[in-house]
C-alpha positions in Angstrom: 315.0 -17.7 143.6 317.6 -17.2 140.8 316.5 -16.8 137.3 318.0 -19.0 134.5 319.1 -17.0 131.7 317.4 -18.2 128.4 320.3 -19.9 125.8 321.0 -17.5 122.8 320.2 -20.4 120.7 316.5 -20.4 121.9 316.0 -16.4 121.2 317.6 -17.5 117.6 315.3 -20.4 117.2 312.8 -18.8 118.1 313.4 -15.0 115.7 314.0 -17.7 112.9 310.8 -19.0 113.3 308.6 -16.3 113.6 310.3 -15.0 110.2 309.7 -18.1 108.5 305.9 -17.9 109.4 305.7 -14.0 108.3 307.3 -15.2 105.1 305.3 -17.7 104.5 302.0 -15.0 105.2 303.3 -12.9 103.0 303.5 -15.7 99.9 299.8 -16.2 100.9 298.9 -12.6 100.3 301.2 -12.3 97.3 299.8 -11.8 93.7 303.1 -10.6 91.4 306.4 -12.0 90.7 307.5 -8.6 92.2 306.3 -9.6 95.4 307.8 -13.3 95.7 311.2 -11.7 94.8 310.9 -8.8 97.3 309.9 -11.7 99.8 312.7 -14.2 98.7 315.1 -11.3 99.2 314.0 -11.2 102.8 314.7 -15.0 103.1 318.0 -14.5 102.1 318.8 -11.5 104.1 317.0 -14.0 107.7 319.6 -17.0 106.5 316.5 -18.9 105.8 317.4 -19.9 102.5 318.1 -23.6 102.8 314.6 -23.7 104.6 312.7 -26.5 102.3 309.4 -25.5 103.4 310.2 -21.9 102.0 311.3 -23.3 99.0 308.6 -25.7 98.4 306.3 -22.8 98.6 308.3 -19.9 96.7 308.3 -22.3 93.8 304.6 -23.4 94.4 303.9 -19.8 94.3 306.0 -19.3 90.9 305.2 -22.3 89.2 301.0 -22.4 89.6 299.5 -18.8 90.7 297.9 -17.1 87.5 300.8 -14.7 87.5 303.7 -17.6 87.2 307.1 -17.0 86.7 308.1 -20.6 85.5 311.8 -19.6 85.4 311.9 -17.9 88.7 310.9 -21.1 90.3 313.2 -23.5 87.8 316.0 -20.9 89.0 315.3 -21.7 92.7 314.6 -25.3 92.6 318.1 -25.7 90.6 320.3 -23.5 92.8 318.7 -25.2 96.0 321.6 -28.1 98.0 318.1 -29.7 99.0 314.9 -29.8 97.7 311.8 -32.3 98.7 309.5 -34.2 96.1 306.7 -31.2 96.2 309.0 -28.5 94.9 309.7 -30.8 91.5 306.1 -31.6 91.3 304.9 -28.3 91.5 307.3 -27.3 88.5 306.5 -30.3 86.6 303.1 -29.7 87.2 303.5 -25.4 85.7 305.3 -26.5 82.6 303.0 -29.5 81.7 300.1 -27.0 82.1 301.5 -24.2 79.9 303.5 -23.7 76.7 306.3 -25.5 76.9 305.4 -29.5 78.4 309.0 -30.8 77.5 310.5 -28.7 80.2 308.6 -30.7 82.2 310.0 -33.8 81.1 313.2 -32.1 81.5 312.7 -31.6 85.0 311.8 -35.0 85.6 315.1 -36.1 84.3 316.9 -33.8 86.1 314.3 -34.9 89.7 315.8 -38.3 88.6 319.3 -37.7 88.3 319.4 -35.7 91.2 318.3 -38.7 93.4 315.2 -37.4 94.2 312.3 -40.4 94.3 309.0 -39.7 92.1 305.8 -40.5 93.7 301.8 -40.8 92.5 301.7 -36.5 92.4 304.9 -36.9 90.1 303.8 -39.1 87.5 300.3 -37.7 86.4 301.6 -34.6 85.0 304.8 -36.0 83.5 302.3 -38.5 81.6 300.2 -35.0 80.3 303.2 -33.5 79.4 303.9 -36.7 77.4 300.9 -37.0 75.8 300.6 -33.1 74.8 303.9 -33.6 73.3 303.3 -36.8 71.6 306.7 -37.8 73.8 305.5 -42.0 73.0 309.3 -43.2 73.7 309.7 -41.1 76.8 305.9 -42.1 77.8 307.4 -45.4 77.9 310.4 -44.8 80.0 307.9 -42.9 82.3 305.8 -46.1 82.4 308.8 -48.4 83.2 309.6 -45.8 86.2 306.0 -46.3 87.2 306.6 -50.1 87.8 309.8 -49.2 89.4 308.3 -47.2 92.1 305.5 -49.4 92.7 303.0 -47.0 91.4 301.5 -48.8 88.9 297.9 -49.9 90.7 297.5 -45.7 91.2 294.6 -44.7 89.6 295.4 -41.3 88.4 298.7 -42.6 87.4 296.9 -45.4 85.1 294.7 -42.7 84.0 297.2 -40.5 82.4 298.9 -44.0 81.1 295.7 -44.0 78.8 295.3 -40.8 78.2 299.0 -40.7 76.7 299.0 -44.0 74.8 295.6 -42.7 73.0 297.2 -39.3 72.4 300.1 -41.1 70.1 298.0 -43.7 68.4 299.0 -46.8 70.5 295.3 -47.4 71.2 296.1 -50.9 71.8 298.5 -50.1 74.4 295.9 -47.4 76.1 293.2 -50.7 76.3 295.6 -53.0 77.8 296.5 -50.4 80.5 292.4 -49.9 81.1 292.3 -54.0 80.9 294.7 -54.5 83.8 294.0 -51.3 86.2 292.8 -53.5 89.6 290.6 -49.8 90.3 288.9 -47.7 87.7 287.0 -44.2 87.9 284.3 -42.6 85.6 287.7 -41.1 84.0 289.3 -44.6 83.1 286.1 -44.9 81.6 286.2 -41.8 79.9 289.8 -42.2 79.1 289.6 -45.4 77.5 286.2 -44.0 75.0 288.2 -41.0 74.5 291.1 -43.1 73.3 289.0 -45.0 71.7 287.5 -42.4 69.6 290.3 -40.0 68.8 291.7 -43.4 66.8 288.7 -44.4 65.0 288.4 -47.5 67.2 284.9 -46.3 67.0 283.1 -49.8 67.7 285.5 -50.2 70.9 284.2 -47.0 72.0 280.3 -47.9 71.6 281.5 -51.6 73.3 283.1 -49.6 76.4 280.3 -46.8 76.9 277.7 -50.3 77.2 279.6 -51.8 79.2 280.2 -49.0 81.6 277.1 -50.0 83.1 277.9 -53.5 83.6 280.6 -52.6 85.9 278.9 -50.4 88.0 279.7 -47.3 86.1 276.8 -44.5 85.1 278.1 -41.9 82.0 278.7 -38.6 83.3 278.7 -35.1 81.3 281.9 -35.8 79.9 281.1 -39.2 78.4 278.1 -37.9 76.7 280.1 -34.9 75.3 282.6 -37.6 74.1 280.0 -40.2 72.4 278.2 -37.0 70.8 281.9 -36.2 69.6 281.7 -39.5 67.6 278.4 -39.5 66.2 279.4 -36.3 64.9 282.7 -37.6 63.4 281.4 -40.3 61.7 277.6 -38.6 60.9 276.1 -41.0 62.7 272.3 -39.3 63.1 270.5 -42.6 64.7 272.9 -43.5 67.5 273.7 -39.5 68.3 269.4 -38.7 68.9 270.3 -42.2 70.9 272.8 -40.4 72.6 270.4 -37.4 73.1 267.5 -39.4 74.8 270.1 -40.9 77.1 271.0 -37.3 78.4 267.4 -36.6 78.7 266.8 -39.5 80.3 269.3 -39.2 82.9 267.7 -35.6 84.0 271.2 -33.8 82.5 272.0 -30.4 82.8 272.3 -28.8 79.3 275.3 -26.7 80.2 277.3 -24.8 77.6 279.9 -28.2 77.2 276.9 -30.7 76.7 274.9 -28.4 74.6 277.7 -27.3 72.1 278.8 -31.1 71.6 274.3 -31.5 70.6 274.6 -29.0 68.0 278.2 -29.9 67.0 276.6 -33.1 66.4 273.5 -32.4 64.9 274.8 -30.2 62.4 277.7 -32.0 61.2 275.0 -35.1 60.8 272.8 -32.8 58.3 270.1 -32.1 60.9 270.1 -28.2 60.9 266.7 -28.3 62.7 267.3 -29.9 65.7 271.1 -28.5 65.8 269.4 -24.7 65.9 266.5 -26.4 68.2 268.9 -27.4 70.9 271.2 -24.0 70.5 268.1 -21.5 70.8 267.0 -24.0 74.5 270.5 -23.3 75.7 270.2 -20.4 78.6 274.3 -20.2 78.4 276.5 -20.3 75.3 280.1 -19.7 74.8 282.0 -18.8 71.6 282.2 -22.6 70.9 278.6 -22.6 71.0 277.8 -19.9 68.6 280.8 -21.0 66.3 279.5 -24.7 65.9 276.0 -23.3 64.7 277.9 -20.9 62.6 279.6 -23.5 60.7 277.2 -26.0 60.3 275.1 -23.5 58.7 278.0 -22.6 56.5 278.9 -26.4 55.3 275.4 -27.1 54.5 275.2 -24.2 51.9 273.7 -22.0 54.3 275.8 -18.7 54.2 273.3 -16.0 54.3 271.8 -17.5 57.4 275.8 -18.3 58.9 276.4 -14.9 58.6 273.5 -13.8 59.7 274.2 -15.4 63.0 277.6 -14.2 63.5 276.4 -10.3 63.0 273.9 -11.6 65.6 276.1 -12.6 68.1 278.7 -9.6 67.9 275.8 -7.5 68.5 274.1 -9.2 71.0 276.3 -11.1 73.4 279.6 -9.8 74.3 281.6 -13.3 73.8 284.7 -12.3 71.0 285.2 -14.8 67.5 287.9 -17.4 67.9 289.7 -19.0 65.0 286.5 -21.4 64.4 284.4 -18.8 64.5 286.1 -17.0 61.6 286.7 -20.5 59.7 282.4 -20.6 59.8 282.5 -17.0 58.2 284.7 -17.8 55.4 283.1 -20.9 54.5 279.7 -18.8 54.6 281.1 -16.2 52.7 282.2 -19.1 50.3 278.8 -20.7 49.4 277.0 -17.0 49.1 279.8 -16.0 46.9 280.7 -13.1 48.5 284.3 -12.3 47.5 284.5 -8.7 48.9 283.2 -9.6 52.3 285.8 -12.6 52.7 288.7 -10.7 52.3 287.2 -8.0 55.2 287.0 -10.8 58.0 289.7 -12.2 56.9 292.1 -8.6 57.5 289.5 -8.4 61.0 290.5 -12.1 62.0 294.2 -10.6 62.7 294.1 -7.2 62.4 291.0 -6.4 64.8 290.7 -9.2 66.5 294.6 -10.4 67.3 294.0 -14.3 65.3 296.7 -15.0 63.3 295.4 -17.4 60.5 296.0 -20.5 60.2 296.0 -23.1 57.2 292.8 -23.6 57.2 291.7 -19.9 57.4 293.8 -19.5 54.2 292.4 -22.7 52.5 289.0 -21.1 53.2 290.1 -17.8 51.3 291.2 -20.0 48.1 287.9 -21.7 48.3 285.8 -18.3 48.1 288.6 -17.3 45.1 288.4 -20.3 43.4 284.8 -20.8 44.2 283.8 -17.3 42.4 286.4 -18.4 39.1 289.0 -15.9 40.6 291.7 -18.2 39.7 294.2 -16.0 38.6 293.8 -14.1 41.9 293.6 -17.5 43.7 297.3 -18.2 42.8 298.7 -14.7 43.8 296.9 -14.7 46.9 298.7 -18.3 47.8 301.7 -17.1 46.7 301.7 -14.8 49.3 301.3 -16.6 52.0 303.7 -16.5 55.0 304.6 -19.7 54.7 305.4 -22.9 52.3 301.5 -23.5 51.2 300.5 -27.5 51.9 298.9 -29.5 49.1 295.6 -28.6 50.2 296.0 -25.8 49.6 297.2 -26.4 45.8 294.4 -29.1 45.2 291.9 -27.0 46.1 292.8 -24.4 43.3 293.4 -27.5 41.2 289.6 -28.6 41.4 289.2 -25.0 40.9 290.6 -25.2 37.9 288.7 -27.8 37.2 285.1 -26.9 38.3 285.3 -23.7 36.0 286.9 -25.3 32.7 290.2 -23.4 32.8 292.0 -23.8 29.7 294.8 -26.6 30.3 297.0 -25.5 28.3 297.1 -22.5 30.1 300.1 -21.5 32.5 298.1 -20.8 35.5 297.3 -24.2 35.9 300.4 -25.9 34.4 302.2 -23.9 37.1 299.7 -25.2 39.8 300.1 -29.0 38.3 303.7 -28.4 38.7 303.5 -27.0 42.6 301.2 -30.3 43.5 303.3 -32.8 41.8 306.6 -31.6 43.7 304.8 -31.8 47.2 302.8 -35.2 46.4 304.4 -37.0 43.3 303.4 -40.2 44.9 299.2 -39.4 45.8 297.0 -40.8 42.9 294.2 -38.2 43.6 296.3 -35.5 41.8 296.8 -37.6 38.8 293.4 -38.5 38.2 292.0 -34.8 38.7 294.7 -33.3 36.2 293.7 -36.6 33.9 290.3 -35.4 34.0 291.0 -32.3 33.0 292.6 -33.1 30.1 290.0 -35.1 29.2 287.9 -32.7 29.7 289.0 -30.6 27.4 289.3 -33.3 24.3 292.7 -34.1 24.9 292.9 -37.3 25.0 296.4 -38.8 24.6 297.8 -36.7 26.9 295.3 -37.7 29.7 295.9 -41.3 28.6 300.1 -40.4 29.6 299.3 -39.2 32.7 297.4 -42.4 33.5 300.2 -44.4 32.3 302.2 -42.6 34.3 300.5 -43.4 37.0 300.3 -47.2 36.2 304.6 -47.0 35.9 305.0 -45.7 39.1 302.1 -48.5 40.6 299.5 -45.9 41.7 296.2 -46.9 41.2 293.0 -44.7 41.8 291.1 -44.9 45.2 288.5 -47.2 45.5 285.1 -45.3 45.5 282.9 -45.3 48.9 279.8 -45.6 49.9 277.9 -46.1 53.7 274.4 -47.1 54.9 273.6 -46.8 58.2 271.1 -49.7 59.4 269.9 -50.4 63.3 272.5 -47.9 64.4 275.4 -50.2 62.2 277.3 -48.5 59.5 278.0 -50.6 56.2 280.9 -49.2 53.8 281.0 -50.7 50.3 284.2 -50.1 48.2 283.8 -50.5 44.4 285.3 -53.2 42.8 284.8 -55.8 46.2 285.8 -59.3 45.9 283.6 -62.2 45.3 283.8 -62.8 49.3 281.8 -59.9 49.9 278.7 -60.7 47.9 277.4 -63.1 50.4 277.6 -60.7 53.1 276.1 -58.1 50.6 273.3 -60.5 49.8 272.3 -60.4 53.3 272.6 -57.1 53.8 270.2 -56.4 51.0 268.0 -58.8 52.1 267.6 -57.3 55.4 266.9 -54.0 53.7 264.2 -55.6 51.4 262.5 -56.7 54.6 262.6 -53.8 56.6 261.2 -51.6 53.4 258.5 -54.2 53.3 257.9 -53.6 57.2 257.8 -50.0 56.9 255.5 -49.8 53.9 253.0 -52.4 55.2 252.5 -49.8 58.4 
C-alpha cells in the first residue's frame, strides 16, 4: 500500500491555523497595550495580517478593554484593505464611550465612505455619541441612514433616537419617535420621561409615567430615580412622597441610585427631616449620597450641621469628595460665615484632592466674600481667576454690593457695574439692581436715568412670580396678568376657600 504524500498547502493551512487560534488565546489573556502590540507583531511576522477575524478582535481588544488604546485600534482599522462591520462598531462604540464622542462620528463617516454597510450594533452608539455632543444636524443625517438601512422599527436604535433628540432640546421630535416605535421597552419609557424632564415638558412626563401602566409597562428603579429627579427640580413635595409610596409599594430596593435621588429630592423640596430620615435607613451610600445631604443642609441655612457631616464622612467612610461635595462645603461655609475655612477647602478641592474648580466652585467663594462684606477682597479674588469670569459671577458681587450698602459712588462697584454691563448690556435684572442701589442711597435722578435707559433700549423688568401647589397641580401667577386670567384665578381661589373650609371643619 503506497502512502499519499500530504500537499504542502495542507501543512500550510493547517500551521496558519493553529497560529491564528494561539493568537487569538493570547488576546484573551491579554491585559496591556504592550501585550496586543507584542501579539500583533507576531501576526505580522505568520502573514496573518489580512486575517479579519484577527483584526476584528485586536481592535475589540484596543477599543473596549479598561486598558484601551483608541488609536492603536483607529491605526489598524484604517491601514486594513478589509475590514467587517464589527471592527467599526467596536471603535465607534470606544470613542462614544470616552472623551472624545466626535471621533466616533468620524469613524462613521469614514465606515460610510468606505462602503462598508451600518447595521442595528452601528447605530446605537453613533446616536450616544450624538447626543453627548449635542451633534442635532448630524443626529439627523444618522436618522435618515437609519431609514435607509431599514433599521428604523429596531428598538435600541429608536431608543437612542430619543435619547438624542431630548439631549438637544427637540423634545417634540424625541415624542414623535416614542409615538411611532411599532415595539417599546421599559427604556423607551424611560427615555421618553427622561426627555421629557430634562426640557421642562414636565406635565408630559407625569402623562407618560401614568400611562406606562396602561400599556402594559410597570416603572423600574430608573423611572423612579427619574420622576424623583423632577419633583426635586420643580420642589414639588406632594407628588415626590407620591413618588416615595409608589417605591414602597412596589417592595423596591433602596439601593445607593434610588436612595440618593429620595434625599436629593427631599431636601431640595425643604423637607430636611425626611431627606436625613431616608439617608441614615440607607445600608450603602456613595459620594453622591453623602454630597446631596451635604448640600441640602447647606441651601437651607444649615452650615454648621453641612459641615458637620462632611468631617463625618472623611472620617468614617473611606468614599473621597467630588466637585459636589466641595460645592456643599462652600455653600455651608457661606451661611456660617466662615471666611477662613472657605478659602482652606477651597486650596484642598485642587491641591489635596486633584478637583480643579469650576464656575460654580468660584461663584461659591464670592458668595462667602461677599456674604461676610469682604467686597473689596471679593473683586481681587475674581480678578484672579483663570479665566474670563461669567456674569454670575459679577451679579453676585453686585447684590453684594447691594446687601451691605456699599457706597455707589464708590469705584469698587462702579468698576463691577461696568464689568456686568459689557457682558449683559441687554439683561434688565442688572439695570434694576444697580437702579436700586441708587435709590438706595437717595440718589434719585440718577436711578430714574438708568430706568430710562432701560425704557430707550425696550427692556422692561421681569414679571414677579409666584406658585401654589394644589392636588399635586402647580399654579404660577405673574404680576400684572391680564383680565383673561381672573376668571381662572376666581376659581382657583374658590377651590382654595373650600378646601380651607374642609380642613378646618375636621
Amino acid at each position: 500500500m503506497v502512502r499519499l504524500p500530504v500537499p504542502r498547502t495542507v501543512n500550510s493551512n493547517s500551521k496558519l491555523l493553529s497560529k491564528k487560534n494561539h493568537c487569538l488565546s493570547l488576546l484573551k489573556l491579554s491585559s496591556s497595550v504592550k501585550h496586543v502590540s507584542q501579539i500583533h507583531a507576531q501576526i505580522l511576522v505568520s502573514g496573518l495580517q489580512q486575517d479579519t477575524n484577527l483584526l476584528t478582535e485586536l481592535i475589540r481588544f484596543c477599543s473596549l478593554s479598561p486598558s484601551k488604546h483608541l488609536s492603536y485600534a483607529h491605526s489598524l482599522l484604517y491601514n486594513s484593505l478589509d475590514s467587517l462591520p464589527p471592527s467599526w462598531n467596536f471603535l465607534i462604540r470606544g470613542y462614544a464611550s470616552g472623551d472624545a464622542p466626535k471621533n466616533a462620528i468620524r469613524v462613521f463617516h469614514r465606515m460610510r465612505k468606505e462602503g462598508v454597510g451600518p447595521n442595528n450594533f452601528t447605530f446605537p452608539f453613533v446616536l450616544k455619541a450624538c447626543a453627548t455632543c449635542l451633534a442635532l444636524e448630524e443626529g439627523k443625517q444618522v436618522h435618515a441612514d437609519i431609514f435607509k438601512f431599514g433599521l428604523d422599527c429596531d428598538v435600541y436604535v429608536n431608543n437612542n433616537l430619543v435619547h438624542l433628540y431630548g439631549s438637544c432640546k427637540r423634545v417634540w421630535d424625541a415624542c414623535k419617535v416614542f409615538d411611532e416605535m411599532p415595539v417599546r421597552s421599559i427604556v423607551s419609557w424611560n427615555s421618553v420621561i427622561t426627555a421629557c424632564v430634562q426640557n421642562l415638558w414636565l406635565g408630559d412626563a407625569i402623562w407618560n409615567f401614568v400611562k406606562m401602566k396602561d400599556f402594559g409597562f410597570e416603572p423600574n428603579e430608573t423611572t423612579m430615580v427619574i420622576m424623583l429627579s423632577l419633583c426635586a427640580q420643580i420642589g414639588n413635595l406632594s407628588l415626590g412622597r407620591w413618588i416615595h409610596s409608589q417605591v414602597i409599594e412596589r417592595g423596591m430596593t433602596l439601593n445607593c441610585q434610588l436612595g440618593t435621588a429620595l434625599v436629593d429630592m427631599y431636601a431640595k423640596s425643604g423637607d430636611l427631616g425626611y431627606a436625613k430620615l431616608v439617608f441614615d435607613r440607607m445600608e450603602k451610600k456613595n459620594v453622591w449620597t453623602w454630597s446631596a445631604m451635604i448640600l441640602g443642609l447647606a441651601q437651607h441655612g444649615f452650615g454648621k450641621e453641612g459641615l458637620e457631616l462632611f468631617l463625618k464622612m472623611k472620617e468614617s467612610v473611606s468614599i473621597c469628595p467630588n466637585y459636589v461635595t466641595f460645592l456643599g462645603v462652600l455653600c455651608a461655609c457661606s451661611h456660617a460665615g466662615l471666611v477662613d475655612e472657605g478659602f482652606r477647602y477651597f486650596y484642598e478641592m485642587e491641591h489635596r484632592h486633584g478637583i480643579r474648580p469650576m464656575v460654580i466652585h468660584y461663584g461659591a467663594m464670592v458668595d462667602i466674600l461677599g456674604r461676610a462684606g469682604n467686597l473689596e477682597e471679593a473683586y481681587n479674588f475674581l480678578m484672579d481667576v483663570p479665566f474670563q469670569p461669567d456674569p454670575i459671577l459679577w451679579r453676585t458681587l453686585l447684590s453684594a454690593c447691594s446687601i451691605h450698602n456699599a457706597n455707589v459712588s464708590d469705584g469698587l462697584v462702579d468698576k463691577v457695574r461696568k464689568k456686568l454691563l459689557e457682558l449683559e448690556p441687554r439683561r434688565s435684572e442688572n439695570f434694576v439692581i444697580i437702579a436700586n442701589m441708587y435709590a438706595d442711597a437717595g440718589m434719585w435722578e440718577t436711578a430714574t436715568n438708568v430706568r430710562r435707559t432701560m425704557r430707550d433700549g425696550g427692556l422692561k423688568k421681569i414679571g414677579g412670580e409666584s406658585c401654589i401647589v394644589l392636588e399635586g397641580s402647580i399654579h404660577q401667577f405673574f404680576s400684572g396678568c391680564s383680565k383673561d386670567d381672573h376668571e381662572s384665578i376666581e376659581l382657583l381661589l374658590d377651590g382654595l376657600n373650600l378646601n380651607m373650609k374642609m380642613v378646618n371643619s375636621l
